[in-house]
N, C-alpha and C positions, 0 to 999 in steps of 0.2 A: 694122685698118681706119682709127683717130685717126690714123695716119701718112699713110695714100694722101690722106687728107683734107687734112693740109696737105698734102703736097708740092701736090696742087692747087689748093688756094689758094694756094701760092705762085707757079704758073705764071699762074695768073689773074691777079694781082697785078701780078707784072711785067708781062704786057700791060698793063693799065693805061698810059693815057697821062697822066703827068707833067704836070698842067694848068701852062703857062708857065713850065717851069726848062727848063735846058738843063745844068744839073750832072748830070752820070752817078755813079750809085753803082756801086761794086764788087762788095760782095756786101751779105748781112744777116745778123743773129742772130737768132734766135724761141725761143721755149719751147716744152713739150709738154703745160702743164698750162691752156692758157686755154680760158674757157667757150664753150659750141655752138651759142648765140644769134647773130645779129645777121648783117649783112654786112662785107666788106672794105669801109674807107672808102678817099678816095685818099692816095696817096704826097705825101708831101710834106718837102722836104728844106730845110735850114740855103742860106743863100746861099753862090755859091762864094768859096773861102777862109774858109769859117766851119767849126765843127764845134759839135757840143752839149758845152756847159760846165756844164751843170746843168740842173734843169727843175722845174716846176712840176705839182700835180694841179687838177681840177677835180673835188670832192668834194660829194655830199649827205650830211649828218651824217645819223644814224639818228633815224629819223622815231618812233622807238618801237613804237605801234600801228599799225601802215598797211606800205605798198611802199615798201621800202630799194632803192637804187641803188647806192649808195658812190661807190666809183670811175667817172667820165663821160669824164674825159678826162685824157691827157698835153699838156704842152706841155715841149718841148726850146727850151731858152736858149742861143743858138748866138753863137759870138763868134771872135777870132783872139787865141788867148794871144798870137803873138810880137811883137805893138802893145804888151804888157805887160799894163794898167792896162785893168781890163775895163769900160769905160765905155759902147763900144757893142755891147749884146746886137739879137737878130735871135731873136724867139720865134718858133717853126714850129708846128702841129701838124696832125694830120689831124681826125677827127672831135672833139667836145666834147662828146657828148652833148646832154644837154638840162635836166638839174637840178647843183645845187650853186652853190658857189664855190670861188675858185681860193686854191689854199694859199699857205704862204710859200715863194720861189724857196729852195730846196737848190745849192748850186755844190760843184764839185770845187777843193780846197784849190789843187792845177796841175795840167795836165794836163786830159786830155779824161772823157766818157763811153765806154764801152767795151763793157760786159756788161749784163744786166738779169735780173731775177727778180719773177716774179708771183705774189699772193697772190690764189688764187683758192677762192671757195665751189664745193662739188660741189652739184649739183643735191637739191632740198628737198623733192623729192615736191610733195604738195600746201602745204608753206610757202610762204615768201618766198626767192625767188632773186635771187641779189645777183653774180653770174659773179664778176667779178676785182674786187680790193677793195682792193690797194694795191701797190704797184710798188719796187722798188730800184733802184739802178744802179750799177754798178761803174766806177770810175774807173782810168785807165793809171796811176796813184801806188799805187795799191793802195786806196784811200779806197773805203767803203761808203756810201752815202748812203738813207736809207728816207725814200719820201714819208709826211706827214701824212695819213692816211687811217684805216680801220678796221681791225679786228683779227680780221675773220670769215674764215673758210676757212685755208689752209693752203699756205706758200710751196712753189712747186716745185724743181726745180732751174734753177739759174743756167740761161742761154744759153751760147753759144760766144762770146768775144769778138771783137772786130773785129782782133786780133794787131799789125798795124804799121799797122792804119788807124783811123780814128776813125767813133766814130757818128754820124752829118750827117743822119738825116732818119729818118721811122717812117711808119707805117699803125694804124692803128686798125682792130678790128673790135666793130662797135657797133651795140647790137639797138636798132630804132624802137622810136617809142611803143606800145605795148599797151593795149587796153581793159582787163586785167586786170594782171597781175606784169609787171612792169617792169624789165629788170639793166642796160639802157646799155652799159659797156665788156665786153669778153669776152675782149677778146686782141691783142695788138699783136706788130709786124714792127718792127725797127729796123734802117737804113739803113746800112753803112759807106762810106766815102771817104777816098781817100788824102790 
């Protein structure tokens, strides 16, 4: 049944219209471990001739006594290696949540983003639910990259990579505010382009 669910949210998704790009993506990579909260945000992709060169998180440190979030938002750092000297980045992201602050930017040594894997809490019962809590990403060099974030729940497995394309853009799925437990991110879609 977790499988009919994405596939349609990934049809849902692509409808989605593309607010003001006209870069077409090719395909995408997802995971199978992100949490059951929230909506798709929109798509949103690198400019064209960019691709993601690394990225950033938007993170709530743990509150202690109270509602953890963690993870609120990706932001992909898009640029054009073959300028060289990575001087002008191009941040993209889709949703951001609504608590934290933004880490330190992670870059791929060359080469692009590629793969991803998600660290996500399984459901708490009556605790505190925190959905996905911290992100990786796999670089075409081989380089591993782990964002700054928490250390709650349990990485899944890697995505499929993008093979000879690169990552240029993602979606977020991220639960509104709550009168009570509150997770913010739950699951992201990342974008390939040639």
């Amino acid at each position: 049944m977790h499988h009919l669910s994405i596939v349609l949210s990934l049809l849902a998704i692509i409808g989605q219209h593309v607010s003001g790009q006209t870069r077409d993506f090719s395909s995408w990579v997802f995971v199978l471990n992100g949490g059951p909260w929230g909506d798709w945000r929109s798509i949103n992709l690198c400019p064209d001739g960019t691709y993601a060169v690394g990225f950033n998180l938007r993170v709530e440190q743990p509150v202690g006594n109270g509602d953890d979030t963690a993870l609120n938002g990706i932001r992909l750092l898009c640029a054009d290696r073959s300028k060289g000297v990575l001087r002008d980045l191009f941040p993209t992201e889709s949703h951001s949540g609504f608590w934290g602050d933004w880490t330190r930017d992670k870059f791929c040594p060359s080469g692009y983003l590629t793969a991803f894997q998600l660290r996500v809490e399984s459901r708490q019962g009556s605790g505190d639910d925190t959905a996905a809590n911290n992100v990786r990403f796999k670089c075409t060099d081989g380089t591993v990259l782990e964002g700054d974030s928490t250390s709650w729940g349990d990485w899944g497995e890697w995505s499929g990579t993008c093979g000879e394309r690169r990552i240029c853009g993602l979606t977020t799925k991220v639960e509104g505010k709550q009168l009570g437990d509150d997770t913010a991110l739950n699951d992201a879609i990342m974008y390939c382009c040639n």
